[in-house]
C-alpha positions as CSV (number, residue, x, y, z in Angstrom):
1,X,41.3,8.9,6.0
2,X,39.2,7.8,2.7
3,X,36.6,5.7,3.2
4,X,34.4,4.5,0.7
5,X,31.5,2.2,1.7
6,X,29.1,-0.2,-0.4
7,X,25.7,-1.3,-0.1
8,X,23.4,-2.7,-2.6
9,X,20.3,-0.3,-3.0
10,X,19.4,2.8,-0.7
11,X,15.8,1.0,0.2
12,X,14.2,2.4,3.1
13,X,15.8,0.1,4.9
14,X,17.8,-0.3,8.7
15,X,20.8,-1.2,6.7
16,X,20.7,1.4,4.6
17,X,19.7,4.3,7.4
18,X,23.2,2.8,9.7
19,X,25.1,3.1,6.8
20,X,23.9,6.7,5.9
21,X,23.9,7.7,9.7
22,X,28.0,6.3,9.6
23,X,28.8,7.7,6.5
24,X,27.2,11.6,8.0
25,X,29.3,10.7,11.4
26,X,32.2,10.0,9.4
27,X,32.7,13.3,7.0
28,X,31.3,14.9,10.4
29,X,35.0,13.9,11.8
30,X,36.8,15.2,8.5
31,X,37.3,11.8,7.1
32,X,36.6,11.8,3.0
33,X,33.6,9.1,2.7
34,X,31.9,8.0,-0.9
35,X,29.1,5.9,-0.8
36,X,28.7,3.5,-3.6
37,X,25.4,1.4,-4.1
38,X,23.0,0.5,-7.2
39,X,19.8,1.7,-7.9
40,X,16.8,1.8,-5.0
41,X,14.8,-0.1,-7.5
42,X,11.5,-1.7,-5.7
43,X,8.5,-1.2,-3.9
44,X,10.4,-0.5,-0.7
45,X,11.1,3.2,-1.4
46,X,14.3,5.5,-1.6
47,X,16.6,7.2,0.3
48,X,19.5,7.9,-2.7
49,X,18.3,12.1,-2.5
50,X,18.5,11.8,1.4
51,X,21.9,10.6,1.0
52,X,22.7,13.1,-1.8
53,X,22.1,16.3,0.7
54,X,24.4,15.2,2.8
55,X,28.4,16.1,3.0
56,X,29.9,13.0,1.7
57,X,29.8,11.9,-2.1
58,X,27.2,9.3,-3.0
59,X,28.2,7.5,-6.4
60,X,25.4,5.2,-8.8
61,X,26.7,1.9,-9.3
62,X,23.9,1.4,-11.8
63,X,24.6,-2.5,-12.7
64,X,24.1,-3.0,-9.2
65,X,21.1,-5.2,-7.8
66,X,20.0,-7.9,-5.5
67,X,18.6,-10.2,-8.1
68,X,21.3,-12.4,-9.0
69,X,22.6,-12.1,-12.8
70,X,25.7,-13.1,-13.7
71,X,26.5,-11.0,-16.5
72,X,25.4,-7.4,-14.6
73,X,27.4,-8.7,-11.4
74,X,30.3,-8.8,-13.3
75,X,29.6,-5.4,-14.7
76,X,29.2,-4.3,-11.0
77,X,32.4,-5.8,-9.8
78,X,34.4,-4.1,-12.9
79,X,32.9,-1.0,-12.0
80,X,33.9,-0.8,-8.6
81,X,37.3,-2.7,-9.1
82,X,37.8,0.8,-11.0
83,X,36.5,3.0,-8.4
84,X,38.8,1.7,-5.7
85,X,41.8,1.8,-8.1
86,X,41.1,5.3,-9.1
87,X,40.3,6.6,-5.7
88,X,42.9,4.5,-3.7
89,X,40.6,4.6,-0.5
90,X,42.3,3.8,2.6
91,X,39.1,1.7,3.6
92,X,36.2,-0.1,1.8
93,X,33.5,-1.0,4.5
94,X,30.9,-3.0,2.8
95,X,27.1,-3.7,3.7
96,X,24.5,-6.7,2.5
97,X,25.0,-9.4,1.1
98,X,25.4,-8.9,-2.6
99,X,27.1,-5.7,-2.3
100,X,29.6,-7.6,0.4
101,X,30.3,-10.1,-1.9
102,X,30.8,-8.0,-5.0
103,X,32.7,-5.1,-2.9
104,X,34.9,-7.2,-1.1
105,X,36.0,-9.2,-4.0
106,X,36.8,-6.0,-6.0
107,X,38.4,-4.6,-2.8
108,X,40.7,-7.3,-2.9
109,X,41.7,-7.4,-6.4
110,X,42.5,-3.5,-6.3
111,X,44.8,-3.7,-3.3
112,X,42.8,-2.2,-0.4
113,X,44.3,-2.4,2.8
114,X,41.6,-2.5,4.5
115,X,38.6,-4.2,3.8
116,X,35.5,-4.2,6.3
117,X,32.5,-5.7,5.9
118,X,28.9,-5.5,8.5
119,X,26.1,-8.2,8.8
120,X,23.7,-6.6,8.8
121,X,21.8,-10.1,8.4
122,X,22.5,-13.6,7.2
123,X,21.1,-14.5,3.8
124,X,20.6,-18.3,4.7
125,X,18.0,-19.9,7.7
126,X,16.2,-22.6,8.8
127,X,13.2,-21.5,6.6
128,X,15.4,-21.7,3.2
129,X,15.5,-25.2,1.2
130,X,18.8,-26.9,1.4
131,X,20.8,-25.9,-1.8
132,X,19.6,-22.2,-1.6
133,X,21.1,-22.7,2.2
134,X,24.3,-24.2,0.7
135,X,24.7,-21.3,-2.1
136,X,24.3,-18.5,0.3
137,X,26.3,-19.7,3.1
138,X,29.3,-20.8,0.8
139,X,29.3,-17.3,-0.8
140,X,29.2,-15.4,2.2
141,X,32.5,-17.7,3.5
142,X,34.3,-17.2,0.6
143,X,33.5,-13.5,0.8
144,X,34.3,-13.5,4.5
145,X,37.7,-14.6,3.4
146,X,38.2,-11.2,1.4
147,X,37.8,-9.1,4.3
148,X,40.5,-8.1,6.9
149,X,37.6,-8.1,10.0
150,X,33.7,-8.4,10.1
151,X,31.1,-6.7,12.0
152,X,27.9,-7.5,13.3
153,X,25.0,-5.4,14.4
154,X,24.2,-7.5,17.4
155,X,26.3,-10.5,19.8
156,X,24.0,-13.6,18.8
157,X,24.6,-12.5,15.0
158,X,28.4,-12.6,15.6
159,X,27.4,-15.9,17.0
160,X,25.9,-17.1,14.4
161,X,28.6,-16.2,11.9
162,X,31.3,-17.5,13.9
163,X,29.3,-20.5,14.2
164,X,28.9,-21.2,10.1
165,X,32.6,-20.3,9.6
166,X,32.1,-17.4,8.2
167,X,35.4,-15.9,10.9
168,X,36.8,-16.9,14.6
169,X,34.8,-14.8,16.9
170,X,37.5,-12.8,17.5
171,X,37.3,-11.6,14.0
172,X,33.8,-10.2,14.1
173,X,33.2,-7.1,16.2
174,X,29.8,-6.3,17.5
175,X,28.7,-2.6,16.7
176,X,24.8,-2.1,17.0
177,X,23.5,-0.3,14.4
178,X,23.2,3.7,14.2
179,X,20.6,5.7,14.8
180,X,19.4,9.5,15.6
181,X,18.1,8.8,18.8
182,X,17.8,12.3,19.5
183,X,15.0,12.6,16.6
184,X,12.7,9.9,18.8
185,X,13.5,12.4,22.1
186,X,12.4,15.1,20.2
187,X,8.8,13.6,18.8
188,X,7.2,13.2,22.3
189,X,4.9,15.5,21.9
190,X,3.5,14.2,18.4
191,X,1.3,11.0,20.2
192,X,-2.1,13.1,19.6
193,X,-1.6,14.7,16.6
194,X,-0.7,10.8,14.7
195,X,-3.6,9.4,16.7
196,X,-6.1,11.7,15.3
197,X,-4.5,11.1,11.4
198,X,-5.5,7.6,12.1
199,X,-9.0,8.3,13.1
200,X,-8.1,6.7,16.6
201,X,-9.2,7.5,19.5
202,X,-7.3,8.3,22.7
203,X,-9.1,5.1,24.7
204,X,-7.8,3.1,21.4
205,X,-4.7,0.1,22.0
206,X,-3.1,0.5,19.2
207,X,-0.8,-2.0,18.0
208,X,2.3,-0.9,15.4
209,X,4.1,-3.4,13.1
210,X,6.9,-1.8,10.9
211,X,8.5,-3.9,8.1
212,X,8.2,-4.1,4.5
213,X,5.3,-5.6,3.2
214,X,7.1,-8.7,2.1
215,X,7.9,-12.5,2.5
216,X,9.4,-13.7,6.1
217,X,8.0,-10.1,8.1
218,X,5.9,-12.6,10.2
219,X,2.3,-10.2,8.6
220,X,0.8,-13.4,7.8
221,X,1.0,-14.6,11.6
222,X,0.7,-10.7,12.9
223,X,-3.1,-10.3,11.2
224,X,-4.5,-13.8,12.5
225,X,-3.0,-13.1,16.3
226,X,-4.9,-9.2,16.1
227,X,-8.2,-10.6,14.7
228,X,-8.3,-12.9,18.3
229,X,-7.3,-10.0,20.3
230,X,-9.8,-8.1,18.6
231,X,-12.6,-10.4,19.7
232,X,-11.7,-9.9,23.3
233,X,-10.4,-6.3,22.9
234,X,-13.1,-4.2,20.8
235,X,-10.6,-1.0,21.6
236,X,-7.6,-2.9,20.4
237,X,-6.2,-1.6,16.6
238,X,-3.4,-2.5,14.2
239,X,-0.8,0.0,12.7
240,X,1.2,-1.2,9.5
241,X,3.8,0.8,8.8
242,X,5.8,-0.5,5.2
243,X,5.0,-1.7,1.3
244,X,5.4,-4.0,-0.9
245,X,4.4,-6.5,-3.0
246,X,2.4,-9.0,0.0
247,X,-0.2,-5.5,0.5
248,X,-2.9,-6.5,-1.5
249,X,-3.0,-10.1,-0.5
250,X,-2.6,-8.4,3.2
251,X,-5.6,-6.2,2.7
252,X,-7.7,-8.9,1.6
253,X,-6.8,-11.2,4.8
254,X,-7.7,-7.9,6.9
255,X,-11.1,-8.4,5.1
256,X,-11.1,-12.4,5.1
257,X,-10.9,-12.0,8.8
258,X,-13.3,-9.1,9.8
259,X,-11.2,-6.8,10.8
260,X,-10.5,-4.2,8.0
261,X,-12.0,-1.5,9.7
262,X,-9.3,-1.8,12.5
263,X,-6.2,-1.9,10.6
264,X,-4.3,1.0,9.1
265,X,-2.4,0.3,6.0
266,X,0.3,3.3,6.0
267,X,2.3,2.9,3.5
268,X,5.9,3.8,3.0
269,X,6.6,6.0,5.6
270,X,9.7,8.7,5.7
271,X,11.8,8.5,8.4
272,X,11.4,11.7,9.6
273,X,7.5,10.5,10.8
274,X,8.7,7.3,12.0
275,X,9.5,8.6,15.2
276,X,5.7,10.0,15.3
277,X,4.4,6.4,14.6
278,X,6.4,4.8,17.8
279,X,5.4,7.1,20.4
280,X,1.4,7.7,18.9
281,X,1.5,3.8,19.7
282,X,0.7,1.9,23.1
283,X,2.8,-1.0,21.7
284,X,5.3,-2.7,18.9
285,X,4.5,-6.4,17.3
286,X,7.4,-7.2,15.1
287,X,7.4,-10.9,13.8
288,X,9.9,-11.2,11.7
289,X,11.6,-14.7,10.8
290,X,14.8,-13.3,9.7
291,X,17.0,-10.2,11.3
292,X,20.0,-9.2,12.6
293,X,18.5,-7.2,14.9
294,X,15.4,-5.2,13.9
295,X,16.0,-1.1,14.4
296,X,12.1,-1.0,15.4
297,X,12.8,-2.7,19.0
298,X,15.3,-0.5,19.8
299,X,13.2,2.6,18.9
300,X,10.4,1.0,20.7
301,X,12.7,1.2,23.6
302,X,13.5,4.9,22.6
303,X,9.8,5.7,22.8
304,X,9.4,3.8,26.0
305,X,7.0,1.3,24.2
306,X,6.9,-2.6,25.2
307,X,7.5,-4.5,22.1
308,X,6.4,-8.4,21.4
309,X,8.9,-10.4,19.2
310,X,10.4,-13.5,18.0
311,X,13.1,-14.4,19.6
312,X,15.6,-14.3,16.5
313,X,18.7,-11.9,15.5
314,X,20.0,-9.6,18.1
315,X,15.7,-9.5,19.6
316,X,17.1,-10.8,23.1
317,X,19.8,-8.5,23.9
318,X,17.3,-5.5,23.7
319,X,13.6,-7.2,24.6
320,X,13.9,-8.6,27.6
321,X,11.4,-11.6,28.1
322,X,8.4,-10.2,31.0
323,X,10.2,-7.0,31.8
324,X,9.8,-4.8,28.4
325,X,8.1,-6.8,26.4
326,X,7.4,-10.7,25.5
327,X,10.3,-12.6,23.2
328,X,8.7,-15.8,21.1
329,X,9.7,-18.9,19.5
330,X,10.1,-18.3,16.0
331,X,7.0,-20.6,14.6
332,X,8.9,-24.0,12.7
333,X,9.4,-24.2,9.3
334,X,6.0,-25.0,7.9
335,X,3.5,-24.2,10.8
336,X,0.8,-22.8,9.8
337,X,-0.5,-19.7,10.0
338,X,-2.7,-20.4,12.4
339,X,-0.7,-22.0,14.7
340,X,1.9,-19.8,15.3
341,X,-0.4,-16.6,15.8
342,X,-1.6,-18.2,19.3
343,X,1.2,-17.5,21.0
344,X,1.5,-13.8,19.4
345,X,-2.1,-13.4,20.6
346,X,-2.1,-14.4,23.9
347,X,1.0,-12.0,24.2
348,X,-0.6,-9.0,22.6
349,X,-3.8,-9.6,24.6
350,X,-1.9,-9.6,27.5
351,X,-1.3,-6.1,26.7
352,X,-3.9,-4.5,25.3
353,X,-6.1,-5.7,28.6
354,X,-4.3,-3.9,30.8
355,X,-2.9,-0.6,29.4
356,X,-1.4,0.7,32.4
357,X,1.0,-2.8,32.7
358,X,2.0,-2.3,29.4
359,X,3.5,1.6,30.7
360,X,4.8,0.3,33.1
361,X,6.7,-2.6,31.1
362,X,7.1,0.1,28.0
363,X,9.2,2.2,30.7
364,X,11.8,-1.1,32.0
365,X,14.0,-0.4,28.5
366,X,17.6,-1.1,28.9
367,X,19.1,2.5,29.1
368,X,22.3,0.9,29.1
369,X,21.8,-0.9,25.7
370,X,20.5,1.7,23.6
371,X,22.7,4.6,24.6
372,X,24.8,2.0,21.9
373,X,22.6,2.6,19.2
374,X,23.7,6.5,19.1
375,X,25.3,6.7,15.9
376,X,28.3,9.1,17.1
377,X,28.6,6.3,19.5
378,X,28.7,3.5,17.1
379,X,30.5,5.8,14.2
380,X,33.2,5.6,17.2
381,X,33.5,2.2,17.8
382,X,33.8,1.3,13.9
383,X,36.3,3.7,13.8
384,X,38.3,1.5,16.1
385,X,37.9,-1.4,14.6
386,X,39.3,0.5,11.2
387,X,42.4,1.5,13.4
388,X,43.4,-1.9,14.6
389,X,43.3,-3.3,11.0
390,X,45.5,-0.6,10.0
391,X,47.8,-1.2,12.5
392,X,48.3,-4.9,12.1
């Protein structure tokens, strides 16, 4: 079979990791598999020479971004109108939002017959304005329209989707999103040596956030909550793992609220360290307003680590609430800052004063659940969706 699949930018980014991870699984089972997507332009890092190493082709769409432009889009959609006519793949499987809407539509025009598309996440939420809700939510119907079935990364995003019109629910196929689970097995044994590149001590709690430093990642609630558990915690500290533009304004908060000395900025980090990072913490805050279902609680789970949350996305059907981890409301739409890091304080000082509850809770992950996240295991499960398109 020919497969070619379309995403935006090769970020270091959970879309773009499943996508690579599907595409390896793929050529892995003999399939031919291209990978199409624009340049990784942005703060957030690169993963367009991992993806060149490995056994499928990887072609630069270069007109391709995620800024809107009319002009360039069209570029982009001419571009890959003309791949898929000149290849003739037997699938186009697209990923995010502009490269779903620009793929698909191209699909269509050049006769694919059969067109896939994955939400990875939805581009409109209760935190956007009203005609930039509109917009996205319009497009991403229409586009849904192109596409002969949908898949979603987690149930309540299926949900969601079914519930804005994007598709019946019987058209969306939930497939959680790949991973190398066996790389998080294998970096046990790495908890001392991170520690120490910290400067942290073994008695140290130490509290991991990983997201890009950028708008709706919740790091403007996550700093405010740490500074009150750091009153009450003195052995508590704070792990960022990500960039972007929000660092320097993050930095300075750190300062603002006394507690720059206890709060590692890391960076961009590659994904072969990640692992590293999970298990050399005692626990994950991720507080995130918008997901589909954030790879880092699932990893937390690999690494046997509780994990505090919002309850948004896919959150809920792998953070259970009081068993492995604490789910949140998601603060409203304008609450301030300081308001909606209480309830993120109280739960991550719940943890950090009693380390050995939070092994205990760490080790109450659904097995179950993440043996889904195995991206043979998932690669599998597309492939049947694929199948009873083709058959139809």
């Amino acid at each position: 079979m020919k497969i070619v699949h379309v995403i935006t930018r090769l970020i270091l980014g959970g879309a773009q990791e499943n996508t690579i991870l599907t595409c390896l699984a793929q050529s892995q089972l003999g399939h031919e598999v291209v990978l199409l997507t624009g340049p990784p332009h942005g703060p957030e890092g690169s993963l367009l020479q991992e993806a060149g190493a490995m056994p499928f082709r990887t072609v630069l769409v270069p007109a391709m971004r995620r800024a809107v432009h009319p002009y360039r889009d069209l570029v982009a959609q001419a571009d890959l109108a003309k791949h898929f006519r000149d290849e003739r793949p037997d699938v186009v499987h697209t990923h995010s939002s502009k490269a779903g809407f620009l793929g698909r539509r191209a699909a269509r025009a050049a006769g694919v017959p059969c067109i896939i598309h994955t939400i990875h996440g939805l581009p409109f939420d209760a935190y956007q304005g009203r005609l930039a809700h509109w917009v996205y939510r319009t497009a991403e119907r229409r586009a849904a329209r192109w596409s002969h079935h949908l898949i979603a990364v987690c149930s309540r995003l299926a949900d969601r989707a079914s519930a804005a019109g994007l598709a019946p629910r019987d058209r969306i196929d939930v497939v959680y999103s790949a991973m190398d689970i066996e790389r998080f097995r294998a970096a046990e044994g790495r908890r001392e040596t991170v520690r120490a590149r910290w400067g942290v001590g073994a008695d140290a709690f130490v509290f991991v956030k990983v997201a890009r430093l950028f708008h709706m990642k919740g790091h403007e609630f996550v700093l405010p909550a740490f500074a009150q558990v750091a009153e009450a915690c003195p052995h508590a500290a704070l792990v960022l793992a990500g960039d972007g533009v929000l660092r320097r304004r993050l930095e300075a908060e750190a300062e603002r609220l006394g507690v720059a000395g206890r709060v590692r900025f890391l960076g961009l980090v590659p994904r072969d360290q990640m692992p590293g990072i999970l298990w050399a913490a005692d626990a994950v805050v991720h507080a995130s307003l918008r997901e589909g279902l954030a790879r880092v609680l699932p990893q937390a789970g690999f690494c046997r680590r509780p994990a505090v949350a919002y309850d948004v996305g896919g959150a809920r059907e792998v953070v259970h609430d009081g068993e492995n981890g604490f789910l949140l409301p998601p603060p409203a739409p304008r609450e301030s800052a300081s308001s909606a890091a209480r309830p993120l304080a109280e739960a991550m000082g719940r943890l950090a004063s009693d380390p050995a509850a939070a092994r205990r809770m760490g080790g109450r992950r659904p097995v179950d659940v993440l043996r889904r996240f195995a991206y043979r295991r998932a690669t599998a499960e597309i492939m049947r969706v694929y199948e009873a398109v083709r058959r139809v």
